[in-house]
C-alpha positions in Angstrom: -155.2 102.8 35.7 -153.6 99.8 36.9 -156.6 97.4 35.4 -155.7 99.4 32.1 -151.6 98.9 32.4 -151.2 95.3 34.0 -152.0 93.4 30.6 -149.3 95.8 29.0 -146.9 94.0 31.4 -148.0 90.9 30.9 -147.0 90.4 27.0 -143.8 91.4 27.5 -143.1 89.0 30.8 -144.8 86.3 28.5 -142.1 86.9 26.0 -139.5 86.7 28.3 -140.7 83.2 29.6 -140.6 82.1 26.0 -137.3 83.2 25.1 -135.8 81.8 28.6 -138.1 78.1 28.0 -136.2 78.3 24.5 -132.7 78.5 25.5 -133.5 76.3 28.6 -135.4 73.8 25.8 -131.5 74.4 23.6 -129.3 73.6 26.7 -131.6 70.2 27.3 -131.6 69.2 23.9 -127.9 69.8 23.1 -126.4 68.8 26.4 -128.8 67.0 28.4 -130.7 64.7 25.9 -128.4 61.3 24.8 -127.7 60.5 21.1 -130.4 58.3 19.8 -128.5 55.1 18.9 -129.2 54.9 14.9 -129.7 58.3 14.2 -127.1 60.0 16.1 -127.2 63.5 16.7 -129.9 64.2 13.6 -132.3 62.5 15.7 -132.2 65.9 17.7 -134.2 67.6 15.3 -137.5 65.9 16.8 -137.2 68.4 20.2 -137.9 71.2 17.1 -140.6 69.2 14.7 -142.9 67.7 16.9 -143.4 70.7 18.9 -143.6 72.9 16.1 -145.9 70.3 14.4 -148.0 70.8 17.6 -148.3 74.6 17.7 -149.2 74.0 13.8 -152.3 72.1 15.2 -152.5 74.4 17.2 -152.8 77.4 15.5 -154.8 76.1 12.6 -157.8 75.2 14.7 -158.1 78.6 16.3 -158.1 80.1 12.9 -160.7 77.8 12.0 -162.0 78.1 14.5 -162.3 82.0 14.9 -162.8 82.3 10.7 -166.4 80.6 11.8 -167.2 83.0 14.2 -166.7 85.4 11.5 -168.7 83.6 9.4 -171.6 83.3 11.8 -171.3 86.6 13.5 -169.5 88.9 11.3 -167.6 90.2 14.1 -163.9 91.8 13.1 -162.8 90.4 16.1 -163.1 87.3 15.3 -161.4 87.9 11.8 -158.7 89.6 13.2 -157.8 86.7 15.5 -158.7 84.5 12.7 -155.7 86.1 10.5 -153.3 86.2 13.6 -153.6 82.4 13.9 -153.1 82.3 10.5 -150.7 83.5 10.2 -148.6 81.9 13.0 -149.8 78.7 11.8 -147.8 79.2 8.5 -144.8 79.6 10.4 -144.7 76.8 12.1 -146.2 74.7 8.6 -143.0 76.6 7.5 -140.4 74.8 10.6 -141.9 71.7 10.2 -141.8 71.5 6.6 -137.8 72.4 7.0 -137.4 70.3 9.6 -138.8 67.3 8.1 -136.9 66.5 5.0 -133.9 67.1 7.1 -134.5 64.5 9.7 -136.1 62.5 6.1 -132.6 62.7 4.7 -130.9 61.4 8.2 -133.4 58.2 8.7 -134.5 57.1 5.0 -131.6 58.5 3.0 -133.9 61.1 0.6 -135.0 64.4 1.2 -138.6 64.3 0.4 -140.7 60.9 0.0 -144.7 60.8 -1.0 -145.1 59.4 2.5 -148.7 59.8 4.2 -147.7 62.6 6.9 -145.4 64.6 4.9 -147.7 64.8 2.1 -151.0 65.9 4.4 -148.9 68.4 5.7 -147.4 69.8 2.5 -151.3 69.7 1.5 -151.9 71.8 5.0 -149.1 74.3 4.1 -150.6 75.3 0.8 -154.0 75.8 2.2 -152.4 78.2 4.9 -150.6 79.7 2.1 -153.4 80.3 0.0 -155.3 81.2 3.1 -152.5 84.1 3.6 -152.6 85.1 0.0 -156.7 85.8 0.1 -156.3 87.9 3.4 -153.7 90.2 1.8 -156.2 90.5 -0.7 -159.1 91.1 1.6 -157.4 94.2 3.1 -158.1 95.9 -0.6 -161.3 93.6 -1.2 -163.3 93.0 1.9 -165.6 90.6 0.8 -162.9 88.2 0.1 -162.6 87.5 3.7 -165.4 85.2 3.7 -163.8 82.9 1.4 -160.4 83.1 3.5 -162.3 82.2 6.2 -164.4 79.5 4.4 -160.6 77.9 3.6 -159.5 77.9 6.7 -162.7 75.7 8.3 -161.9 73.8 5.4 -158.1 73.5 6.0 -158.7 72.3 9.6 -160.0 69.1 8.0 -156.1 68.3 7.1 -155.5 68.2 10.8 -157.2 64.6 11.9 -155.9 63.4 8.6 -151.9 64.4 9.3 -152.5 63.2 12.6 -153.7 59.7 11.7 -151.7 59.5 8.4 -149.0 57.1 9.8 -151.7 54.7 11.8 -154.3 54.3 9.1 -152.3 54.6 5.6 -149.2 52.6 7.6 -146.8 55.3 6.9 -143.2 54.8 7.6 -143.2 58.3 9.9 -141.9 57.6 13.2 -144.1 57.9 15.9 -141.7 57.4 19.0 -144.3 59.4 21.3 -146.8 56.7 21.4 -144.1 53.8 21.0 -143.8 52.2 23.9 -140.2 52.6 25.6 -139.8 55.2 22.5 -137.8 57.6 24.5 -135.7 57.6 27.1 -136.1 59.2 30.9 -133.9 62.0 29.7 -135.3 61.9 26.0 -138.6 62.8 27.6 -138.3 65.2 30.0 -136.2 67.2 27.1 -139.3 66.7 24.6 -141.7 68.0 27.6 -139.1 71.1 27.9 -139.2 71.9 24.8 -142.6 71.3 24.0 -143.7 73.7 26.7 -141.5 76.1 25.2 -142.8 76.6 22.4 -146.2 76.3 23.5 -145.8 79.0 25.4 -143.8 80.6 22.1 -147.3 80.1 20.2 -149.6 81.9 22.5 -146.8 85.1 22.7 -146.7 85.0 18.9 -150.8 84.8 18.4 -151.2 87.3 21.4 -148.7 90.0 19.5 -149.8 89.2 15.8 -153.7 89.5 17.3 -152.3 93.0 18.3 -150.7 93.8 15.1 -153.6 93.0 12.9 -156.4 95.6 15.3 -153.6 98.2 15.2 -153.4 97.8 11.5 -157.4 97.7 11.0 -157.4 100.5 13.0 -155.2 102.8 10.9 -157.1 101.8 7.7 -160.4 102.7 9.9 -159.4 106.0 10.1 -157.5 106.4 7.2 -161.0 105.7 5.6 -162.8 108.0 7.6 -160.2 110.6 7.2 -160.4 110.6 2.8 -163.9 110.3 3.9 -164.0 114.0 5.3 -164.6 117.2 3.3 -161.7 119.2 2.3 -161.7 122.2 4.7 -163.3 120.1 8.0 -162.2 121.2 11.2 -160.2 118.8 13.1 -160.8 120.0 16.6 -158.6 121.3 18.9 
């Protein structure tokens, strides 16, 4: 019994780690971390963007990576985890997507600009939004899973490119992570904070959406089965 309950327990202490690294992550950010000396208090919004652009990289390359499993196996498994991770991955496409103009509008003066990274990552979110449309459609139309899944190997492809947008197509995105004396003492240990937060916020969010989507294929599973049965079957008992 216990080997069958302990994993129960372990989700919800997960969560609860997540939610205390994000308020810990908060308190750093707001009250621990100095004011960046041209930027002010907008250059806060980098303790949210990278790591949310990290659990984006993240969360892409397990779907792409689990969509070819699917393809090679078959196995629902691997589909279902393969949707989860899509699904978080839009999320956090989403946050950074938000995030970016904002902190755009602080340092260059515009809202949106056709740089390198911002544009690989708009590219990125309408992939995973396509890639969400097709697997809302597979749950009526089975066989388009395979092309969902096809897009998502495809999509991961974005990933190298975002990352290397700035080096190789001499972007104007800052890259104070790999600058030297980029950040200060304090300005790092609150980027390692929060950057374990929300990695930490990632796996929760794949672990419970993985959940979600085997519950739900479940129900249809028997739901099928059930409109499958004669009228007049005994149900046991």
């Amino acid at each position: 019994m216990s080997q069958k309950t302990s994993p129960g327990f372990l989700w919800p202490l997960l969560a609860v780690v997540a939610g205390a690294g994000v308020v810990t992550a908060l308190g750093f950010i707001w009250f621990y971390a100095p004011e960046e000396r041209i930027l002010g208090v907008s250059q806060k919004i980098f303790y949210f963007h990278v790591p949310s652009a990290f659990g984006m990289y993240f969360a892409t390359g397990l779907c792409a990576l689990s969509s070819a499993v699917f393809l090679v196996t078959r196995k629902d498994k691997a589909d279902a985890l393969a949707a989860a991770s899509g699904s978080v991955a839009l999320v956090f496409c989403i946050v950074v997507l938000v995030t970016g103009p904002i902190w755009a509008r602080a340092a260059w003066g515009v809202w949106w600009t056709w740089e390198p990274r911002l544009t690989s990552v708009m590219v990125l979110g309408l992939v995973l939004f396509a890639y969400a449309v097709l697997r809302k459609a597979s749950e009526r139309t089975p066989g388009l899973a395979r092309f969902a899944a096809a897009l998502a190997v495809l999509g991961a492809v974005d990933i190298p490119i975002i990352h290397l947008a700035v080096r190789k197509w001499r972007g104007n995105h800052p890259t104070v992570i790999y600058k030297s004396g980029g950040l200060t003492p304090e300005m790092g240990l609150t980027f390692g904070i929060s950057l374990a937060a929300f990695t930490v916020l990632v796996v929760v969010l794949l672990a419970l959406r993985y959940r979600v989507e085997v519950s739900r294929r479940e129900v249809a599973r028997l739901a099928a089965a059930q409109a499958l049965r004669p009228d007049g079957a005994a149900t046991g008992g």
